[in-house]
Wavefront OBJ file of the C-alpha trace (Angstrom):
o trace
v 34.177 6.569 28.051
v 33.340 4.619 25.178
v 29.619 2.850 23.956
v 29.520 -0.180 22.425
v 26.078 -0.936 20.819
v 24.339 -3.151 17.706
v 21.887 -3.100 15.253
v 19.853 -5.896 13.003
v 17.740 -4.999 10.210
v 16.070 -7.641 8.526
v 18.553 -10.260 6.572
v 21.414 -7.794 7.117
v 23.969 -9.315 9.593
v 23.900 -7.802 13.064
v 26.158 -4.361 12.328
v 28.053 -3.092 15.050
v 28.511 0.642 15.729
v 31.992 1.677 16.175
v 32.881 3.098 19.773
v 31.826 6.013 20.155
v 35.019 8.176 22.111
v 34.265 11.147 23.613
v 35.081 14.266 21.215
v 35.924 17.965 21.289
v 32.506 19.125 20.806
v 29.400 16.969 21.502
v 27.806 14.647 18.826
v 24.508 14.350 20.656
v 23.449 17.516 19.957
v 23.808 16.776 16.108
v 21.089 15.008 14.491
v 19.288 15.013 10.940
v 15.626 17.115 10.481
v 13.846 14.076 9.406
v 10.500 15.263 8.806
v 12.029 18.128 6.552
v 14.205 15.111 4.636
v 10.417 13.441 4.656
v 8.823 16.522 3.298
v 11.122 16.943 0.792
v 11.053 12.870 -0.390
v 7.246 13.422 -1.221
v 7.520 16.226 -2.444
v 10.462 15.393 -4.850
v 12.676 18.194 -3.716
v 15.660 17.065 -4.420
v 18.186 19.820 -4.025
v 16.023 20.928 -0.544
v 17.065 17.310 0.192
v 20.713 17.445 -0.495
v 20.683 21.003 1.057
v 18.871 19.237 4.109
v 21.801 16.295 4.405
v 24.306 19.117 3.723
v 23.454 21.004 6.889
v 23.903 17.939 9.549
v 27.154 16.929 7.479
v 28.558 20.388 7.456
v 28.895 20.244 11.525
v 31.529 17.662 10.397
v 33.073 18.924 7.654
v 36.004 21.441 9.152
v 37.067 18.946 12.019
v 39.046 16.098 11.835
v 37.339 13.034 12.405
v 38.911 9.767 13.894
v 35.625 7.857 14.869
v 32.514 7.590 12.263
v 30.759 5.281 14.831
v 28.433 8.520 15.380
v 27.833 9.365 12.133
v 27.775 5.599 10.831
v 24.439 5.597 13.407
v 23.231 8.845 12.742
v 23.021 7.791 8.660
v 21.333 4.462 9.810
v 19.231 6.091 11.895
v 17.603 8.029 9.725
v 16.951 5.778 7.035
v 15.135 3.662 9.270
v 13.014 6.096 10.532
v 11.993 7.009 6.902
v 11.967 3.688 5.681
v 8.787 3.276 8.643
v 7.667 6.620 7.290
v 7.891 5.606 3.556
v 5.645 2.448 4.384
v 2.501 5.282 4.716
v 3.246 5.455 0.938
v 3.617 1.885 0.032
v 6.815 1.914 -0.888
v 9.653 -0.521 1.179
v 13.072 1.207 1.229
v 14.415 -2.535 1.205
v 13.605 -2.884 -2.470
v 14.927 0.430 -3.689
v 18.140 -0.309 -1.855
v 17.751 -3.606 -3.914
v 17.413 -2.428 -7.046
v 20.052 0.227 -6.290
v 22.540 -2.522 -5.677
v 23.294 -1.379 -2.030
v 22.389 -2.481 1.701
v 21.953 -0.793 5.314
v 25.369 -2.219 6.148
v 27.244 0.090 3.323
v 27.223 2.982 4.916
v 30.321 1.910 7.056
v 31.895 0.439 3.473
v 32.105 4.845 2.486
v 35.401 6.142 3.968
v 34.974 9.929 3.318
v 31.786 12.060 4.781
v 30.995 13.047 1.088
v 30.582 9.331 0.423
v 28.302 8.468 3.180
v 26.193 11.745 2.269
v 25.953 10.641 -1.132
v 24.932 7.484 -0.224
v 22.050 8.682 1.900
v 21.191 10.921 -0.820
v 20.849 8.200 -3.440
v 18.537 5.805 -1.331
v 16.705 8.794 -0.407
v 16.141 10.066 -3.831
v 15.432 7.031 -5.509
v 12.694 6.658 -2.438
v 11.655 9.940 -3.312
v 11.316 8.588 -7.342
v 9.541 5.389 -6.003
v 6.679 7.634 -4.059
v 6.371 9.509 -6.883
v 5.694 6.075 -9.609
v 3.619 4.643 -6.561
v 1.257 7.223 -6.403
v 0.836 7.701 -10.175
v 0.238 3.807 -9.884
v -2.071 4.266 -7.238
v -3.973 6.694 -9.520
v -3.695 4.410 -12.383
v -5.499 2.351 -9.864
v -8.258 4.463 -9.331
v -9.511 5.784 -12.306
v -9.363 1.597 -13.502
v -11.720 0.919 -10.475
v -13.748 3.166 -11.003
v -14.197 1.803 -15.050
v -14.071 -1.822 -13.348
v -17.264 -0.918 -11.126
v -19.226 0.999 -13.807
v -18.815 -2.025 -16.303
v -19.838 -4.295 -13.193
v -22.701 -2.220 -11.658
v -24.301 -2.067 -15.476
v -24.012 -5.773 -16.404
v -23.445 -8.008 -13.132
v -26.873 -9.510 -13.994
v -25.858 -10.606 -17.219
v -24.605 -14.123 -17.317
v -21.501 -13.407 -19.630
v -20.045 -11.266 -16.526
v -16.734 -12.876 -15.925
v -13.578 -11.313 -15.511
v -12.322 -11.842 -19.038
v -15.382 -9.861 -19.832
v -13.875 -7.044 -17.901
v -10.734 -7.206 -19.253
v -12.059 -7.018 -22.549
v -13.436 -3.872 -22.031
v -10.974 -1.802 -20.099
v -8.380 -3.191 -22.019
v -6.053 -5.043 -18.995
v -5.209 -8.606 -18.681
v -7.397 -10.131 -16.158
v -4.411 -11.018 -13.062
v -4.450 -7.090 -13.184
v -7.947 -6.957 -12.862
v -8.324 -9.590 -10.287
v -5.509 -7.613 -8.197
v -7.416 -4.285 -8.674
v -10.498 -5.908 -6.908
v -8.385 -6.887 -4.218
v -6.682 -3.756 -3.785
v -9.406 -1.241 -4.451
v -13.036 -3.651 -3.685
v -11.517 -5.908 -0.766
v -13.015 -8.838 -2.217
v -12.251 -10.705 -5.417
v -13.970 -10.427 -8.453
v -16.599 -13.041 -7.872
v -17.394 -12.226 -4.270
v -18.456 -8.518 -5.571
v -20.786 -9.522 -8.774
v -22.383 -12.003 -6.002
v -23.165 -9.091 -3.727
v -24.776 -6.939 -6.146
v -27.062 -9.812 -7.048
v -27.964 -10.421 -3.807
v -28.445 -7.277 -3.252
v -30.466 -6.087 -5.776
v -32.188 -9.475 -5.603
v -33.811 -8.518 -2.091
v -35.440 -5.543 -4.148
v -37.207 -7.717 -6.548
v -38.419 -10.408 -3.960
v -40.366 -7.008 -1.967
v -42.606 -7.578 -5.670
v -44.587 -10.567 -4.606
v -45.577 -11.234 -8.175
v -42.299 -12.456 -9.138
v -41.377 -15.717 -8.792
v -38.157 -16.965 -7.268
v -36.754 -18.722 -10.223
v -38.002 -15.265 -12.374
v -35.444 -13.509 -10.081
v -32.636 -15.791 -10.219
v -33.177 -15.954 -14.469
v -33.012 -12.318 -14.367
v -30.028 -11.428 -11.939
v -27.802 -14.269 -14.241
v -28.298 -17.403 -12.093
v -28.426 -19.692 -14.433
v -29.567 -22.448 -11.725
v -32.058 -21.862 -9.313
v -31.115 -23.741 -6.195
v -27.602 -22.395 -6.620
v -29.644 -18.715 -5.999
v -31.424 -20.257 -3.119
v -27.867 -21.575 -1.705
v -26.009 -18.111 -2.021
v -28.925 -15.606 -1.153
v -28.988 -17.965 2.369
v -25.050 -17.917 3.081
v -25.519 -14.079 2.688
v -28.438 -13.403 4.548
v -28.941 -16.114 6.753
v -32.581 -17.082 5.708
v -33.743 -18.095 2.147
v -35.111 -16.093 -0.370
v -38.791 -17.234 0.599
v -38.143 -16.268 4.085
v -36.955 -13.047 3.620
v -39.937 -12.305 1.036
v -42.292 -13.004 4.260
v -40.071 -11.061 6.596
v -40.187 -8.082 4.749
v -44.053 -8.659 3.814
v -44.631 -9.313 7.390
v -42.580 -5.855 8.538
v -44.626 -4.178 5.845
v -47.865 -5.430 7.156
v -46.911 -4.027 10.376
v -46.445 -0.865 9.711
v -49.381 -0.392 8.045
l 1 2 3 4 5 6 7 8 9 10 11 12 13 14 15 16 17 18 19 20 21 22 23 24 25 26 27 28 29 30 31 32 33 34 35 36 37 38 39 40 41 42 43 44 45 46 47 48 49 50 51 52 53 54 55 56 57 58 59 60 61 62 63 64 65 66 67 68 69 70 71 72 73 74 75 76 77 78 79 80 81 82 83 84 85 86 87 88 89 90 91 92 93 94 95 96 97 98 99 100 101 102 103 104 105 106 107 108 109 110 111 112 113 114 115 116 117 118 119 120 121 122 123 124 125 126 127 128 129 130 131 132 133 134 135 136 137 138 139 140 141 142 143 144 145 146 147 148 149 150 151 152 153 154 155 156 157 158 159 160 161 162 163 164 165 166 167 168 169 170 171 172 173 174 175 176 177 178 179 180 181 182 183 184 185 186 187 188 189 190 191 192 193 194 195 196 197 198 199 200 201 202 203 204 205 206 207 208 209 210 211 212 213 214 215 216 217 218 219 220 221 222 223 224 225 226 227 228 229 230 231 232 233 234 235 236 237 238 239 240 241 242 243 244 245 246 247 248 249 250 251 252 253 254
């Protein structure tokens, strides 16, 4: 009995497994412990990990082997598996293989079982490595947000806010910033200093002694109508009207 089966990945070429003949003990039964291996990648355990690949491969090790086509799958099939798993951490197993020089397809280019354990063991290390850098970047990322908002939050009414401003004082060029605000605010730079105007801006209309233009002056609108334009594409009524809605709720309640 034989099984003849294929596999695409992406831009690799369609990769066929070998037949798979029956043997004299049965390869179904053998398979990696892939959440261990995935344990061990975040963790950075490296020997765990090559103890972890040692223990499938050993099965193999004292019999003579004719047919990889098992193995061959068994080595693809777990790096797919963690490459879905490593996506949870931002990182694409794609571009490590990349950078390593090396593709899905090479595992059935490595002619000895050492080879093909080696090979799973560098794209899972250097996985392991990238997880590591990505969450020290994602850290990075943080700690520059949080700077990024407390600069905002104390000056987004001043009319110098910009985001060469910001750069200026955390020190990063401002595509970084402009990619933190996207990352960490979902919204861009400008969308965010707008909705802390208009935001505080509905607290200062509830003081009906202040005049509209008064408000836009002192939240950095430089242009009063522009005020009038924004404050109504956010809250669906102009500043005027909301003034009277919230005088008329207050009323009410009294």
């Amino acid at each position: 009995m034989s099984v003849r089966k294929f596999l695409k990945r992406k831009k690799d070429l369609i990769m066929y497994y070998d037949e798979i003949r029956e043997a004299d003990f049965d390869y179904y039964t053998i398979s990696f412990d892939d959440a261990k291996i995935m344990e061990y990648i975040l963790k950075q355990e490296k020997e765990k990990l090559m103890e972890a690949l040692d223990r499938t491969f050993s099965v193999f090790y004292d019999r003579v082997i004719s047919d990889y086509g098992y193995i061959n799958r068994l080595c693809l099939e777990l790096l797919f598996h963690i490459s879905r798993k490593l996506l949870r951490c931002s990182v694409q197993m794609e571009k490590v293989m990349k950078e390593q020089g090396c593709r899905y397809s090479d595992i059935y280019k490595k002619d000895t079982l050492k080879e093909k354990r080696d090979f799973l063991y560098l794209v899972l290390s250097e996985s392991s490595k990238a997880c590591k850098e990505m969450r020290g970047e994602n850290k990075k990322r943080s700690s520059l947000a949080s700077a990024i908002r407390e600069v905002v939050d104390l000056e987004f009414t001043s009319n110098k806010i910009s985001l060469e401003y910001i750069a200026g004082k955390v020190h990063k060029n401002t595509a970084y910033i402009s990619k933190i605000f996207k990352s960490e605010f979902e919204c861009n730079f400008s969308e965010y200093v707008t909705q802390k105007r208009v935001e505080k801006s509905k607290e200062l209309l509830s003081d009906p002694s202040l005049k509209i233009y008064e408000i836009a002056e002192a939240l950095g609108w430089a242009d009063v109508s522009n005020y009038i334009k924004v404050f109504k594409k956010s809250c669906g009524m102009s500043p005027n009207e909301y003034r009277n809605f919230v005088e008329g709720a207050r009323s009410g309640r009294e």
